[in-house]
N, C-alpha and C positions, 0 to 999 in steps of 0.2 A: 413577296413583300416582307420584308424588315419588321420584325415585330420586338421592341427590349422587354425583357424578364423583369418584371414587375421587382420593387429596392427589396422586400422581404425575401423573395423566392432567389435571387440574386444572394444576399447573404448568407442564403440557406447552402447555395449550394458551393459558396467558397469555404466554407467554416468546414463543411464535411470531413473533408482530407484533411484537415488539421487536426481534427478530436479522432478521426483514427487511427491517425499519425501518433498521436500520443500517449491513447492508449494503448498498451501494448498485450501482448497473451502471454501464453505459460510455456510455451518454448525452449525460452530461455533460460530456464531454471531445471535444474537436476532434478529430477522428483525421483532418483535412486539414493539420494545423497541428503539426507535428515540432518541437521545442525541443530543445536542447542546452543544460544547467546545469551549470557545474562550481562547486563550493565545499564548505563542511568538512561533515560529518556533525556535527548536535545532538544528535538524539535517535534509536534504531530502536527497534523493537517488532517480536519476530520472532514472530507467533504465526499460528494462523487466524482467517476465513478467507485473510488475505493479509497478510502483512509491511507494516509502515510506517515512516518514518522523516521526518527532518526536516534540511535542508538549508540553511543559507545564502548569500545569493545575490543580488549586487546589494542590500544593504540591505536585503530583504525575508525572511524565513522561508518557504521552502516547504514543502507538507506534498508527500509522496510517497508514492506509492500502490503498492507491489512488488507481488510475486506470490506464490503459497501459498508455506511455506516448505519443504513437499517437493523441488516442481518447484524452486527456487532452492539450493537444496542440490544438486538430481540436477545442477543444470547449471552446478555448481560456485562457488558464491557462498556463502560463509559467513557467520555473524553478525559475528564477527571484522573480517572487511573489511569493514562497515561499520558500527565501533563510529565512536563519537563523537569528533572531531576528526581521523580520515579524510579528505582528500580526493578527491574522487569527480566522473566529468564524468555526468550523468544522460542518456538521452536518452528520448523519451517526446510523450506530449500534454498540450498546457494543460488546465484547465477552459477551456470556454467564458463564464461569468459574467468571468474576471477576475480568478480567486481564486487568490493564488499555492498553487496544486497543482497535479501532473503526473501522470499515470499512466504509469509509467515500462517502455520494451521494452526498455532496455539499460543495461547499470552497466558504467562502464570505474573501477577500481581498481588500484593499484599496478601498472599496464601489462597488466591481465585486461580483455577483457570480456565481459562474461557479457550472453547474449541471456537474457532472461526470458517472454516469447509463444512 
């Protein structure tokens, strides 16, 4: 007998594949390869599952990959310091593709810096 998956459990389990999908791991980034970025803050996005933001830098845009915004808050980074038009030195790993992104272990602002790992 036919029985349909109740509308909750039904959206529960289409959405799945989608927030795995998008979030992504650590793979893809050099973790042999440390960059240093400094340039203004474009854009942040302070949500879960991790903060983002957008940097420029050498004529390029990077995307920036931070950390949950608990842990960035517990260890004293607020949205604040890195609203937009902020300068900020990044430190962190490339992608390995090439793509200007970083995943970022350290924010130095306004003479702070905050470790994020």
């Amino acid at each position: 007998m036919f029985r349909p998956l109740p509308t909750a459990a039904l959206i529960v389990a289409l959405a799945a594949p989608v927030a795995a999908f998008a979030h992504h791991g650590w793979s893809s980034y050099d973790a042999e390869k440390v960059i240093k970025v400094t340039g203004p803050v474009t854009e942040v996005s302070w949500g879960n599952p991790h903060g983002a933001a957008k940097v420029r830098y050498q004529g390029k845009t990077w995307d920036v990959v931070l950390a949950p915004v608990a842990r960035m808050e517990a260890r004293g980074l607020s949205q604040a310091m890195l609203a937009p038009g902020k300068a900020v030195t990044l430190e962190g790993y490339p992608r390995k593709d090439g793509v200007p992104e970083m995943r970022i272990e350290r924010v130095t602002v306004d003479g702070k810096t905050v470790e994020l790992r």
